[in-house]
N, C-alpha and C positions, 0 to 999 in steps of 0.2 A: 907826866901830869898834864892835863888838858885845863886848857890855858881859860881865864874865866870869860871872855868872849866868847870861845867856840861851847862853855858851859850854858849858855843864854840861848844858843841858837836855835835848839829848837822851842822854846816858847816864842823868840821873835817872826820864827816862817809861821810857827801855827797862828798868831796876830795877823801877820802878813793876809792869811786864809781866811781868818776870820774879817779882815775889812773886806777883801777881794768880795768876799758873799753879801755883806753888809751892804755894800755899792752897788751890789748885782742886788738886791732887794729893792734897795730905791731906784735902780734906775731902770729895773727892767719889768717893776711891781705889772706894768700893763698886759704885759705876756706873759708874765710868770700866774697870777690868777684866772687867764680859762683855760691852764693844763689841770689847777687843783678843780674847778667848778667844772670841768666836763670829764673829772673822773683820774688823771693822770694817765690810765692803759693807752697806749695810741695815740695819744694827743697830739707829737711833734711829725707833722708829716710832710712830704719833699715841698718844697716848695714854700714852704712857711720858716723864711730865713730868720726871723724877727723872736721866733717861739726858739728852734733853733741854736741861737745865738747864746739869747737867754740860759736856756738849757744848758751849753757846757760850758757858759759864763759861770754860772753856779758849781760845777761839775769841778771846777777849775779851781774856785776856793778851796772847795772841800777836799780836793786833790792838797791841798797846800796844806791843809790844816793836820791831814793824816800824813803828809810827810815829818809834818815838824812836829808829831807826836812821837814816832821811830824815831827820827831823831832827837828827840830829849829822851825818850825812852831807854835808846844806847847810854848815851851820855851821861845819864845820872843812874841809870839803874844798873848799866852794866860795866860802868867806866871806860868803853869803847868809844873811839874820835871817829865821828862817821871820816870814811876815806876820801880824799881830797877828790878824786874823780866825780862824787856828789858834788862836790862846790862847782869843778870844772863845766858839769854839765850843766849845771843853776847858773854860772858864768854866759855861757853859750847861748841858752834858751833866754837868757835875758837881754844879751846883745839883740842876738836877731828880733823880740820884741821890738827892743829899742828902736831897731833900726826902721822897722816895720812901722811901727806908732810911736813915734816919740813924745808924744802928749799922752802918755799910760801910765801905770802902776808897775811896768818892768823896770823902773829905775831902781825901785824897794829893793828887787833882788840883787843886785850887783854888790850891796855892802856886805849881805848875805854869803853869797859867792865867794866874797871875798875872805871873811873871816874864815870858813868852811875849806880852804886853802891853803891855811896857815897851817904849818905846821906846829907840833903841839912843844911847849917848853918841856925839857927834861928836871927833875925832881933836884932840886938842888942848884941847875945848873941854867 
């Protein structure tokens, strides 16, 4: 039986994803509007760190939002507990965030990682 935390997790990454973009809208709105106004094709080009940034800032939500979609997807559609090796490696990329920028939004994932970890109660037991 999967345990009702790790039944939650993936709507909480896909929230996760959904701020991650949300914050990358307001705080990147100045870069992110003349990729849309000069068209999107070509727009992020070397040297434009700032467009760039923005770019897989956003990239990055949306990376989060489609993970924690497969994972609710398993979860409630197919009663499969995504494999701890997921949690491990959301564990990992959230350290080294952390470690990187400790004033981030990689702290979010560590609870994340963590429940994703857990192993799932047996039915009865």
């Amino acid at each position: 039986m999967i345990s009702r935390s790790k039944q939650q997790i993936g709507v909480l990454i896909m929230l996760t994803g959904l701020l991650h973009t949300g914050v990358g809208l307001i705080l990147f709105t100045k870069y992110l509007l003349p990729i849309l106004s000069e068209g999107v094709w070509n727009t992020v080009q070397e040297g434009q760190w700032e467009r760039g940034t923005s770019f897989w800032f956003m990239m990055f939500g949306l990376l989060f939002i489609m993970l924690g979609y497969i994972t609710d997807w398993l979860v409630r559609k197919r009663g499969i507990s995504p494999p701890a090796a997921f949690g491990w490696m959301l564990f990992a990329l959230c350290v080294l965030g952390v470690v990187i920028m400790p004033v981030s939004g990689f702290w979010l994932g560590l609870p994340q990682a963590w429940i994703l970890t857990r192993k799932d109660t047996l039915a009865g037991g």
